[in-house]
Phi, psi and omega in degrees: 000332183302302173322332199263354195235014116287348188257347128005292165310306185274344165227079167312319186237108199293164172291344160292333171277310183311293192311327184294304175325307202285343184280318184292321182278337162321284184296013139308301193302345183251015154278332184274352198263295181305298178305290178333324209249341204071030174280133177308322133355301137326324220261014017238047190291140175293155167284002183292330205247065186234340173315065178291346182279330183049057174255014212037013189242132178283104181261170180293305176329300169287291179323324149315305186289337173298000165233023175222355174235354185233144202232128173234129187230141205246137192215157153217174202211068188107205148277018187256067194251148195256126167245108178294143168239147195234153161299154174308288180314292221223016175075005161303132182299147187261280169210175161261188196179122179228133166201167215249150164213117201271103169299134188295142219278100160303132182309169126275149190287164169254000000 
């Protein structure tokens, strides 16, 4: 009995659940590869402003490239924050987006 509640032990984890595991930490890893990198896709853009082409229509194509071809880089000033969106390849500018955020007025300590 002893034998048995060891080979037991040992296949806690069928091979279909290891393939699952092993599938989900991949996709962790290129999400977290992606976020790392600046992809737009990440950064928390509506699929509405996904228009890189600027004809007005969102096609599935540009919601791709936003995680694998378009780069956002977040900068502020002040109240003033930019988010730049860049081609991947080669840096060409797409477009910005600025908008002012007021922060709420902290009392002073006494």
């Amino acid at each position: 009995m002893t034998s048995t509640r060891k080979v037991e032990a040992r296949k806690k984890y069928s091979a279909r659940r290891k393939v699952l595991l092993g599938f989900v930490a991949v996709l962790l890893a290129v999400v977290a590869y992606l976020h790392f990198t600046g992809a737009a896709g990440t950064s928390g853009i509506p699929s509405e402003d996904m228009d890189w082409d600027g004809d007005g229509t969102v096609t599935e194509q540009e919601i791709l490239q936003a995680f694998y071809a378009v780069v956002v880089e977040k900068t502020s000033e002040g109240p003033r924050e930019c988010r730049a969106y860049t081609w991947r390849a080669d840096g060409r500018s797409i477009r910005v987006d600025c908008k002012t955020v007021l922060q709420p007025d902290i009392p002073a300590k006494e």
